[in-house]
N, C-alpha and C positions, 0 to 999 in steps of 0.2 A: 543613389544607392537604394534598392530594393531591402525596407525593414521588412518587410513578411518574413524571410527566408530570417532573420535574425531575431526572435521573439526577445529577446531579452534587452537587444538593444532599442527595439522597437516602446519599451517599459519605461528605459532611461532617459526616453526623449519624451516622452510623453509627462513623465516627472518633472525634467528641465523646464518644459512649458509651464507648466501649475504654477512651480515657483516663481517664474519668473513672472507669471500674471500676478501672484498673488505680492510681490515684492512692489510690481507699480502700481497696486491698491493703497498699498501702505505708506508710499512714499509721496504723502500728501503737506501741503503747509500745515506750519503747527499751530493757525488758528484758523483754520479753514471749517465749517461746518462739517460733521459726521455722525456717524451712524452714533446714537446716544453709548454713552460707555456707564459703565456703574459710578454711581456719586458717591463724594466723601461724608463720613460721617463729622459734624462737626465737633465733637469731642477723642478723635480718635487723632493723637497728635502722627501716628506714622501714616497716617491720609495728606494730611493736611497740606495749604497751596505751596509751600515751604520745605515739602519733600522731596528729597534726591533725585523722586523716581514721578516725572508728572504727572503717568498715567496710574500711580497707587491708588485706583479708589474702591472703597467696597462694597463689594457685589452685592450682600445681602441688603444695606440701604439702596440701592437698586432698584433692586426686586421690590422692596418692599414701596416703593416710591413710584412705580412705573415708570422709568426710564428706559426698557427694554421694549425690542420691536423697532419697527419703521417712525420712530420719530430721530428728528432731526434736530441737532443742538450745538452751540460751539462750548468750545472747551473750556472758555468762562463759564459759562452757565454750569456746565457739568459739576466744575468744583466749587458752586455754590454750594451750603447746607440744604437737606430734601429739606421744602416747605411741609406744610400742614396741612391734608386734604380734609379738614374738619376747620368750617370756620365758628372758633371758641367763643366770637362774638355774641353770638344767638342762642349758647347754652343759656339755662336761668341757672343765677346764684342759686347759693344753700338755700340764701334768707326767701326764697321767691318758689322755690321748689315743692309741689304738691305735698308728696309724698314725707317729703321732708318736715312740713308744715301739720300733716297728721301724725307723724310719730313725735314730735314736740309736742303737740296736744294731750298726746296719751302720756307720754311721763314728765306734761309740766315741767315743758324745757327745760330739764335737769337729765345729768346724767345717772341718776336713781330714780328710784322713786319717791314722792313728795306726799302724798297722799295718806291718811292714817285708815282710811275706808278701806275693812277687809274685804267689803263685795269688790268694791272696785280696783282693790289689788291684785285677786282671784281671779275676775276677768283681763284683763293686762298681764299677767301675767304667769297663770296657772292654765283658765280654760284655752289656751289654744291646742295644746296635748290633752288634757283629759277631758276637756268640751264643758259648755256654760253650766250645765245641769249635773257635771258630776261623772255622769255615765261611761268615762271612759273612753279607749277607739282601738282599734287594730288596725296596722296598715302599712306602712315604711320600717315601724314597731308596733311593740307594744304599750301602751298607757292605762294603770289596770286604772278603775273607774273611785272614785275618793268616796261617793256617794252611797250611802248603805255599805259603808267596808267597815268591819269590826276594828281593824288596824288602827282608826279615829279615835278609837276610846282614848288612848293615851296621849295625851297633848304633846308629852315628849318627844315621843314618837317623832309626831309630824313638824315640829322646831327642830329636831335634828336632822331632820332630813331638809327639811329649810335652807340650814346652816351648813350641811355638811354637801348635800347633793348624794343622789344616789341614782349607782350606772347610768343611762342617758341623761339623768333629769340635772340640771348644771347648781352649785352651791348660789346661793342667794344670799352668803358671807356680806357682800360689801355693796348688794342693791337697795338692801332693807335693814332698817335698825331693829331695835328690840320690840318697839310699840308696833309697826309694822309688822313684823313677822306673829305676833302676838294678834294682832287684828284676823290677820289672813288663818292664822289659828283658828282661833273662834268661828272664824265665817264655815271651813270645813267642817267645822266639829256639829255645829249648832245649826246650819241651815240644811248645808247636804246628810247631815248625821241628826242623832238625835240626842246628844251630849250636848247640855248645857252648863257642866260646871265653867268656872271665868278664866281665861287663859290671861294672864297680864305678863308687862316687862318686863317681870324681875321671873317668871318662867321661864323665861329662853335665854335672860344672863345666867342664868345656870350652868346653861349649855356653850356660849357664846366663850371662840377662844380666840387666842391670838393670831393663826397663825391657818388663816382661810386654805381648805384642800386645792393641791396644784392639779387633780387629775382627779379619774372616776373614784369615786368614795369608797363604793363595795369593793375595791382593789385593797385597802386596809385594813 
């Protein structure tokens, strides 16, 4: 039969073909090596090797695993859990880690601070915003400068805002006690300022309350 003269049946057959190629692609043994398929996630119990459906596995572990492309895999191995392209062996512990090892140093492996020295509470934990000398910075924000600001005169002042936090600056409620904050008092008033009356612990129990701010202060 001459298809030209028939475009439509000429369409039909050319269909019939496809499928029928693509039908004896498929009809392969069911543990014969093939084109990789998506793997199961091992916590995903309707993946899993136990499922109704053999080929249930998910795509996004997959992808994410590189099993896509011209690699070649049986169907065992498919429904193995993805491995680890990171071998954990060669990370370094906490206890061994640089970085780790200097910020221990700086708050005296404690989760506060340990330290009663207002200099060295001020630098740890004030100058990296407003800078070692006081001065201030402009940049991401604002940090107005501690150093020569009139604001210092009142020891209150600067214990409540300690204690309380104010818009970016975060509360220091529960990093510093009374003698602490009282130290770091002092240091502002007296070294960057020119106040020298005594700021002591029972000035910031004053202030000091139960119930440390859950958000930005100036919002209250």
């Amino acid at each position: 039969m001459n298809y030209s003269k028939y475009p439509l049946m000429t369409l039909l057959a050319s269909i019939s073909l496809s499928m029928a190629a693509l039908s004896g692609c498929s009809s392969k043994d069911a543990d014969s090596a093939t084109l990789a398929q998506p793997a199961a996630q091992p916590n995903d119990s309707a993946n899993l090797d136990n499922s109704d459906n053999p080929n249930a596995f998910n795509v996004q572990a997959s992808r994410n695993n590189g099993a896509w492309g011209a690699v070649y895999m049986s169907r065992d191995e498919l429904r193995s859990p993805p491995g680890n392209i990171v071998d954990v062996s060669v990370l370094p512990t906490m206890s061994e880690d640089a970085d780790i090892k200097k910020w221990d140093a700086k708050f005296e492996n404690a989760s506060a601070f340990v330290t009663k020295d207002g200099e060295k509470l001020y630098h740890d934990s004030c100058a990296a915003c407003h800078m070692h000398k006081g001065e201030g910075a402009i940049g991401a924000g604002y940090y107005p400068p501690l150093a020569d600001n009139s604001k210092m005169e009142s020891k209150y002042y600067v214990i409540s805002i300690l204690i309380n936090g104010f818009r970016g600056m975060p509360s220091f409620h529960r990093m510093m006690d009374d003698e602490q904050m009282a130290a770091v008092t002092q240091y502002v008033r007296s070294e960057l300022n020119d106040y020298k009356d005594p700021v002591t612990a029972a000035d910031v129990l004053q202030l000091r309350h139960a119930n440390p701010p859950g958000g930005d202060a100036s919002d209250h």
